[in-house]
KEBA-744119 format. One record per residue: x, y, z of N, C-alpha, C in turn. Coordinates in pm, whole numbers, plus 50000, padded with zeros to 5 digits. Atoms other than C-alpha are relative to their C-alpha. Example, Ala and Ser with C-alpha at 12.3 -4.5 7.8 and 13.67 -1.06 7.14 Angstrom:
BEGIN
500894988150000512304955050780500905012050000499184988149994513674989450714499235010950073
//
This chain:
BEGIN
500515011750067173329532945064498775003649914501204994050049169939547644959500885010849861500074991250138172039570544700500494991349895499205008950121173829538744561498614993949962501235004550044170469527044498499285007049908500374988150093169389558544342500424997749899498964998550140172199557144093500114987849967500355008850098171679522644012498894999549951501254995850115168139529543924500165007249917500104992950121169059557643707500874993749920499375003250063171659538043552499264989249961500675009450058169429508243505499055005249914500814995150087166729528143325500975002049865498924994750136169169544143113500424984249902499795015650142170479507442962498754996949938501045004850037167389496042939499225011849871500014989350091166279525342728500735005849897499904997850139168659528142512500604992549852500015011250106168339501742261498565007849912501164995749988164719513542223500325018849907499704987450035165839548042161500795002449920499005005450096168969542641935499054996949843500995001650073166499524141721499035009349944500674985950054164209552541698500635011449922498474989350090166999576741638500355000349874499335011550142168469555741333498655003849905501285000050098164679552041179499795012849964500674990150012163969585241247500875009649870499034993950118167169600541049499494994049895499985000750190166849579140745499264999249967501024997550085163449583840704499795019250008500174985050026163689620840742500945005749885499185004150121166899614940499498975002649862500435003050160164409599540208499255012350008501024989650026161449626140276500405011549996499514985550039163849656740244500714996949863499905003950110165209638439941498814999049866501615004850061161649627939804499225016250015500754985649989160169663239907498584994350031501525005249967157289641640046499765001650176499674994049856156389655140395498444994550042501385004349904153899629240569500894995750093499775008249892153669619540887499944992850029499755014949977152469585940867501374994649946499085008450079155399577940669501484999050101498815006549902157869585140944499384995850142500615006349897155469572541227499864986049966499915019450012154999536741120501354993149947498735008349983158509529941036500724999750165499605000449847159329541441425499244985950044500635007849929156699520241524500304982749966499825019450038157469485341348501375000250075498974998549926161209491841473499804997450132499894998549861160589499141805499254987950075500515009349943158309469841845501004987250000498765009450043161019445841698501164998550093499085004149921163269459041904499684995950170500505010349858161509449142224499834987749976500095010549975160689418942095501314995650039498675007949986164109408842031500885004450133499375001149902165739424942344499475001050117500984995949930162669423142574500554988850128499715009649906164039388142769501655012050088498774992249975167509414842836499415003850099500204988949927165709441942956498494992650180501245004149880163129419943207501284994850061499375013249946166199398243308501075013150104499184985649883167959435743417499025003450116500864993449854165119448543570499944990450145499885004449893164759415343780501105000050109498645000549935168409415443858500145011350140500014985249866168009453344022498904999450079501224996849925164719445044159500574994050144499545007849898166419417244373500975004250054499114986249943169269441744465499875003250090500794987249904167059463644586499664992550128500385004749891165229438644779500834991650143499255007149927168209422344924500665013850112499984986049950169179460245020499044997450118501104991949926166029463545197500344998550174499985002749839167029448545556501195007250017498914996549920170159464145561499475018550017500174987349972168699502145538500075003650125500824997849943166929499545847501254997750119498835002349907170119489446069501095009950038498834991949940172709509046240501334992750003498795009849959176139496246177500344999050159499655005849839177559480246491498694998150054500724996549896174479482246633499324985050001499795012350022173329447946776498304997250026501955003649984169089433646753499625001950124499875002849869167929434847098499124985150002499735015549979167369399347239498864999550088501445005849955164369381847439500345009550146499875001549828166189389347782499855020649995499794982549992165699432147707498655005549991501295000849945161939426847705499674996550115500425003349880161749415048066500005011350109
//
């Protein structure tokens, strides 16, 4: 159980990340595109197009990526009582303290 948990955290990062990253990707080519075209080789010029992008795209898919994370958070937490148990195995009861 603990590894299916594992591997939905790494799989939840991963979605969540790559919208974010995609985006970057994309900007990053076609502004490296114009400036090997242009023969103009700054760095602000492909740093602030990443950056307006990448903010955009959180805004716009920022309710997604909170609404995943809560989803796996509550997962997890619903997980949490069953770790600690032994299948079959049964609570012990008032009368096993006496």
């Amino acid at each position: 159980m603990v590894l299916e948990l594992l591997y939905g955290a790494i799989m939840t990062a991963a979605k969540i990340s790559v919208p974010i990253l995609a985006a970057s990707l994309i900007v990053g080519l076609v502004t490296a595109l114009l400036q090997a075209a242009t023969q103009l080789q700054e760095n602000v010029i492909s740093f602030v197009p990443k950056l307006v992008i990448v903010g955009l795209t959180l805004v716009v898919s920022g309710e997604w990526m909170l609404a995943t994370l809560t989803d796996y958070g509550r997962l997890v937490i619903q997980r949490m009582g069953e770790l600690g148990t032994v299948p079959g195995a049964m609570a012990p009861s008032e009368d096993d303290y006496e």
